[in-house]
N, C-alpha and C positions, 0 to 999 in steps of 0.2 A: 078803585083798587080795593076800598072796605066791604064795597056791598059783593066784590067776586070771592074775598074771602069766605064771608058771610056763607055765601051760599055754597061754598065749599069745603066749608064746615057741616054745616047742616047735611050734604049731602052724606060726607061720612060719618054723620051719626047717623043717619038712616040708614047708612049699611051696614054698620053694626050693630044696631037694635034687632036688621032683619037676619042677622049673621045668629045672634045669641038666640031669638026665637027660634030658630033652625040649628040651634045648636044641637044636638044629642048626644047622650051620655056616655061614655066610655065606658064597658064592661072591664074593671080592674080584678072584676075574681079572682083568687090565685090559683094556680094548677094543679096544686099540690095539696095533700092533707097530713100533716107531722101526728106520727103516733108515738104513743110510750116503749115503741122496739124498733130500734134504727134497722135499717134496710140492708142487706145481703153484702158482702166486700165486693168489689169486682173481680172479674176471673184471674188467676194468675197468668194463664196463657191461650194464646190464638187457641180458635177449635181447630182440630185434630183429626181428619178424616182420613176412610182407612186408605191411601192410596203410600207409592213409594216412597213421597215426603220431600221427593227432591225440589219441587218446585212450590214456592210459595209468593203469592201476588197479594200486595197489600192497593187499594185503591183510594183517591181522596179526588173529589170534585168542588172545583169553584165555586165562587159564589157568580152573579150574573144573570137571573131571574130564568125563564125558561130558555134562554138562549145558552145558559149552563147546562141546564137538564137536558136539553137536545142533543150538546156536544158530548158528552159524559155518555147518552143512552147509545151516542153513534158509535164511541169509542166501545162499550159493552158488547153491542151488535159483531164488531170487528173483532174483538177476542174472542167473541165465541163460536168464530168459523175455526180458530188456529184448534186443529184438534192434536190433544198430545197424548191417547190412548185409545186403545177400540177393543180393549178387554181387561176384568170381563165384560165393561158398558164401553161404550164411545164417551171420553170426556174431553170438555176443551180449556182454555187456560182459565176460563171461567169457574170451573167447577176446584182451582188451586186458590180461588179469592180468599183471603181469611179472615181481613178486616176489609171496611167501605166506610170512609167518613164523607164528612160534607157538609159545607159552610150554604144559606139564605137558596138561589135557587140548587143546586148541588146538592143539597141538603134531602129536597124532594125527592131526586133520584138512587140518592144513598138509602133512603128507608124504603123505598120500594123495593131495590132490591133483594135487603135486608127482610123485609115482610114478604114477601114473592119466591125468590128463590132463584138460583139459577133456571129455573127451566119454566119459567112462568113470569119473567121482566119484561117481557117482550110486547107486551101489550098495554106498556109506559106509555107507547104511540099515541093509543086512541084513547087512553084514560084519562093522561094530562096533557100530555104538548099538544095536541089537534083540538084540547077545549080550552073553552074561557075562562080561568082560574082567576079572574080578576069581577066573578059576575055578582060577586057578593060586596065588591069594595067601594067606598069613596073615593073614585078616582079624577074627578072635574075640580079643577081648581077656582069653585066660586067662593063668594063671603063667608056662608055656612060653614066650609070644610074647613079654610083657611083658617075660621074662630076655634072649629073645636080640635085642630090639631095644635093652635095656640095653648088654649085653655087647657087643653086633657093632654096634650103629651104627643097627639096624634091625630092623623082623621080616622084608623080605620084599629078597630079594636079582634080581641079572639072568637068573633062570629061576625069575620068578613072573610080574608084568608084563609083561616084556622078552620073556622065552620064548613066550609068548601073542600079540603081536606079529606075532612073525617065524612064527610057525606060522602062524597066522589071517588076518592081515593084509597083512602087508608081501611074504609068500611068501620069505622068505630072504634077500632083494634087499639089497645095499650102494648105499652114497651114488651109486655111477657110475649105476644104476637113471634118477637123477634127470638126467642129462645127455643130452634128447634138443631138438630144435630147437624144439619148442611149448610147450616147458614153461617156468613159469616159474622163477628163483632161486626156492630154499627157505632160510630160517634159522630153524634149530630153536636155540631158546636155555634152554640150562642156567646154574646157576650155580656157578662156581669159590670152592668155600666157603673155600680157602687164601687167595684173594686179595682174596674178598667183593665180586667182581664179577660182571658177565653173563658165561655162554662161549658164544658164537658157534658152531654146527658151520660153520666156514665152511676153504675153503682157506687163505689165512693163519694162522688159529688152529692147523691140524694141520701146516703148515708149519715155525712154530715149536718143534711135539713130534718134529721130526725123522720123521712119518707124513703117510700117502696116506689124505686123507676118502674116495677113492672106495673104501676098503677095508673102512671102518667099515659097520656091518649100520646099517642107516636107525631098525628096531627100536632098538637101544642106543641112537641118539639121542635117538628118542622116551621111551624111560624114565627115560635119565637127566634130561630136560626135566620129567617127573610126578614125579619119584624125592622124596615128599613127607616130611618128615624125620618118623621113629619108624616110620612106615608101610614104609618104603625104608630100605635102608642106600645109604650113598652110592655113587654108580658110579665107578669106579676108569681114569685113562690112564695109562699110563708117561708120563714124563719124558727124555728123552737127557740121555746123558753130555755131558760137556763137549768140544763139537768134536767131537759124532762124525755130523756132516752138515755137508753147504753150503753151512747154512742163512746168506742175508744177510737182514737187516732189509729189510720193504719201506718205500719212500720214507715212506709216512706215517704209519708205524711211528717211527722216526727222528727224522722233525720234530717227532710228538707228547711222546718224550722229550727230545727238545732246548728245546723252546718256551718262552718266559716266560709266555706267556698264553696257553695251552694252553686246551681243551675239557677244563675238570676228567675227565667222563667219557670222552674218550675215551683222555686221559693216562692214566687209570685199568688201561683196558683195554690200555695198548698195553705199561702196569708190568707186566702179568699174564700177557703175550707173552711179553716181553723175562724175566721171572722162570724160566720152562721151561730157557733156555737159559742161564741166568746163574747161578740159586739150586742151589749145588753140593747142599746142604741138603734140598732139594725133589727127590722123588723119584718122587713118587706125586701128580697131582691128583687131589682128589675132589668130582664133583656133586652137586648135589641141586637141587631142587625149580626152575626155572625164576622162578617166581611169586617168591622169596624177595629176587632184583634186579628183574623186570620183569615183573610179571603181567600187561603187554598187547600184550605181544612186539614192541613199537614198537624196541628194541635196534637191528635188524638196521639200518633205514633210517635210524635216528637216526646211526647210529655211519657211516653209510654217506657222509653229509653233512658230518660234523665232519672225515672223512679225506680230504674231496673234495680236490683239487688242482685242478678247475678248478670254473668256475661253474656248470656243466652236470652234474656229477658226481653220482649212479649213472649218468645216460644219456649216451649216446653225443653229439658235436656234431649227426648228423644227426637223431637221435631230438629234439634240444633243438628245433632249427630248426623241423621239422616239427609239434612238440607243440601243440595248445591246452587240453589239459586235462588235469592228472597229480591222478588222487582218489587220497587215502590210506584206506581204508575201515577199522576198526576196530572186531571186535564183539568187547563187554566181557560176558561171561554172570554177573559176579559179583552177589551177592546181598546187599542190607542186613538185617544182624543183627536179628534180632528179640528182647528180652532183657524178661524177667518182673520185671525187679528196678526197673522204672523208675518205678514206682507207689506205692513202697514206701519209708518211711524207714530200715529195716533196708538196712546192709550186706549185701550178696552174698557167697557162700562163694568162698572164691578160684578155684577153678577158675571160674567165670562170670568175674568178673574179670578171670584168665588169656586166657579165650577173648575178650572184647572187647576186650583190648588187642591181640590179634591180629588183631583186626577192624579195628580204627580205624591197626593199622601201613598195614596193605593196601591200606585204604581211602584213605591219605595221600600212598604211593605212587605207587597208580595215579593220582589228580589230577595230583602234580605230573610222571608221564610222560607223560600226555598232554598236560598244557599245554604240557613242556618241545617233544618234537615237534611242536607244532601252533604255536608261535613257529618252530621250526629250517624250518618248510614256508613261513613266509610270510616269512621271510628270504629262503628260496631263489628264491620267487618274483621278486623283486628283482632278486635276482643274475641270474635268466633272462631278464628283461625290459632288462635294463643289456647282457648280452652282445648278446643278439638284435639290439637297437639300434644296436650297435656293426659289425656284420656289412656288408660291402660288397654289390652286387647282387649280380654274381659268385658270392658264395659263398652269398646265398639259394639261386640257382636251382643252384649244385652240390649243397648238400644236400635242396633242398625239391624240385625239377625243373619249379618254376614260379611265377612272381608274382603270379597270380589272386589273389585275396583275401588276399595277406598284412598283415601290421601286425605290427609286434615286440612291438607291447605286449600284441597277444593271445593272452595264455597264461596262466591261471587255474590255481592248486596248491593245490587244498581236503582238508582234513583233516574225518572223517564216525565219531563216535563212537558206536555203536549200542550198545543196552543194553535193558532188561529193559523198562523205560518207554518203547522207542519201541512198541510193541508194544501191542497194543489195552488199555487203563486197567484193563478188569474183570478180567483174567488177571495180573494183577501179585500181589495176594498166592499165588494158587498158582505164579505161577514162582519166586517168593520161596522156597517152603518145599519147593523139587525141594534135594534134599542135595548135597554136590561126591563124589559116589563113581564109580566105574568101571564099574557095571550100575545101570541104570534100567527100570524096566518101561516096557512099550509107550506109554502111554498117557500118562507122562513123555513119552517120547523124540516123539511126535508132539506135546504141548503146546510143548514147545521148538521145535521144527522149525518148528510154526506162528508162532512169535515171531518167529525170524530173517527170516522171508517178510515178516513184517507190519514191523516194520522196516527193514523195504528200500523196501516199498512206501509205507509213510508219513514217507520221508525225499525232501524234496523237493530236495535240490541232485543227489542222486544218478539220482532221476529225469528231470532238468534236462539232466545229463551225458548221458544215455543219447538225450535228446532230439538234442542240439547231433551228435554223433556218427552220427548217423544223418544228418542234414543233413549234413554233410561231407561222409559218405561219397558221398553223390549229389552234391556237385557232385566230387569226385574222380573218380568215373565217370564223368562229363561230359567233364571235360579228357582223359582219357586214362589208360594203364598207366605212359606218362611221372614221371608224377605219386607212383606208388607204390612207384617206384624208387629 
């Protein structure tokens, strides 16, 4: 019995002797560079483009590795056959996008869009989902990997995922990439595992680091948003010194730490701000995995609501005025656990265990953030319908540039959760058993692709929208360019 110990000790010191030889370093660089002039605020409202205004589509994608980005590019594919104008251009409910967030793989397809365009996403195809985005990673679970995810945080650091990115994908490009007049806001959301909330890449958020997001490589966004823990070591910001920008608090930054009855989460978020600038202590934040606060990247628009200051808030007064329909669309690519043990009066070995409670965290999550935002959208509606009301003539026709068909009361804010089941019944358990990894063969990536399609097309408010929007749009041609002004 001593001499099997013996030598099964020895053994595992020999494998971890050859684990630490083979260990390698973890690039902790941080992403960011803090200067003496804090960074830009962020916009007050959605961009603004010139069309009738009635329709407005917000988007957020899963997280779920590229079996996310498949479903999210299918669903894209499918809105942008619904055409809802043909002068004086052809556009489709694509070109009413105004925001696009997205949580680890979601995340990828958010910035592409965001970097690309409506009229140039389209080759997401052959850029990301039909290659190997995992061809820079430690992906084998031997000694080596296992020690230096142990020891550093992770096996694979920001030039394995990250590096593949910005070579393949993103071509180099920082955050400014995304700042052109047809695009829409992006919020790529990590999570601040110091403060165990969402991080925003948004200007406020890099405002508070004493840094400029146009500097940040859009890549390091997107990884730190996938940066999955053991798989990833976490992604590294500096911090500022104390006082060494001038940095002010913005206004609803402020309020949220002043408030008695604060928006727990958005307090949460604004402790997390205000911590950068405050926690002498804190020196280093670090991310990881998006999905670990908010797997359905609902964050941006949620958190966008809670800090409104006025009724109207992401949009502008005139975008309010003119709006009839603001859809929040949300495709969720996640997968219900399939588990052997359910048939069995035998205990499962702990790792199953393990993994199902990881299943039923995620799965509890994502309910209650979607329920949470699909409450915070039909409040808002209220609030639009209450201001609207309140509006003199006068200030219809300065924002709207006409009273043909108006009513205050008409403006509809529907939230559209799309998932594996809206998607034709028989292809449910194989979209089930597509894995969350970073390379999918072809034949995935097109079963997916055709989900998100079929879930566009078999969701009827969505269709609905795309209807009323094209009507509009013809009687806005009717009246005039007045109109669109």
């Amino acid at each position: 019995m001593q001499s099997r110990l013996g030598a099964a000790l020895r053994l595992v010191g020999l494998a971890a002797a050859i684990a630490v030889s083979g260990c390698s370093a973890i690039d902790s660089t941080p992403i960011n560079q803090t200067s003496p002039v804090a960074g830009k605020p962020s916009p007050d409202a959605m961009p603004d483009p010139t069309d009738d205004g009635s329709t407005i589509v917000a988007l957020a994608f899963s997280g779920g590795g590229t079996r996310a980005a498949a479903f999210a590019y299918g669903a894209l594919l499918e809105l942008d056959t619904l055409i809802i104008d043909d002068h004086p251009r052809e556009r489709s409910l694509v070109d009413d996008v105004r925001s696009v967030a997205g949580t680890s793989g979601g995340a990828v397809m958010a910035a592409y869009l965001g970097y690309k365009g409506k009229d140039e996403f389209v080759d997401f195809r052959e850029r990301f989902l039909e290659q190997n985005a995992e061809a820079y990673m430690r992906t084998s679970p031997n000694p080596a990997n296992l020690m230096t995810a142990a020891m550093q945080g992770g096996a694979n650091d920001r030039s394995s995922f990250g590096r593949w990115l910005d070579e393949r994908l993103f071509d180099g490009k920082t955050y400014a990439a995304f700042e052109k007049p047809d695009r829409p806001i992006v919020w790529i959301t990590a999570s601040d595992i110091y403060n165990k909330t969402p991080f925003l890449f948004t200007q406020d958020t890099f405002s508070a680091l004493c840094s400029d997001l146009d500097q940040i490589k859009i890549a390091d966004a997107v990884a730190a948003s996938a940066a999955v823990p053991v798989v990833f070591a976490p992604v590294v910001l500096n911090t500022p010194t104390k006082g060494e920008c001038n940095y002010r608090r913005p206004a609803w930054l402020q309020k949220a730490l002043e408030s008695d009855n604060p928006s727990i989460r958005l307090q949460a978020y604004a402790r997390a701000l205000d911590s950068y600038q405050s926690k002498d202590e804190l020196k280093y934040v670090r991310l990881l995995d998006g999905g670990l606060t908010d797997n359905l990247g609902v964050s941006g628009l949620s958190l966008e609501r809670a800090a409104a200051a006025t009724p109207y808030a992401p949009l502008s007064a005139h975008q309010a005025v003119r709006l009839h329909n603001f859809l929040f669309i949300v495709t969720d690519a996640g997968v219900d656990g399939q588990y052997d043990w359910g048939a069995s009066p035998k205990n499962p070995h702990l790792g199953k265990i393990l993994r199902s409670v990881a299943d039923t965290t995620i799965a509890a999550s994502t309910g209650h953030g979607f329920d949470a935002v699909d409450l915070t959208l039909n409040e808002w509606q209220q609030q639009l319908i209450r201001y609207r009301c309140g509006l003199s003539t006068a200030q219809v026709l300065r924002y709207r540039g006409t009273l043909v068909g108006w009513n205050c009361r008409d403006v509809v804010v529907t939230t559209e959760h799309l998932t594996f089941r809206d998607a034709d019944p028989s292809l449910y358990r194989r979209l089930n058993d597509i894995p969350t990894r970073l390379r999918l063969d072809k034949a995935q990536v097109e079963l997916v692709i055709a989900a998100g399609r079929e879930a566009v097309q078999r969701n009827p408010n969505i269709q609905k929208v795309a209807r009323e929007a094209r009507q509009r749009s013809r009687i806005f041609d009717a009246i005039g360019p007045q109109a669109r002004n």
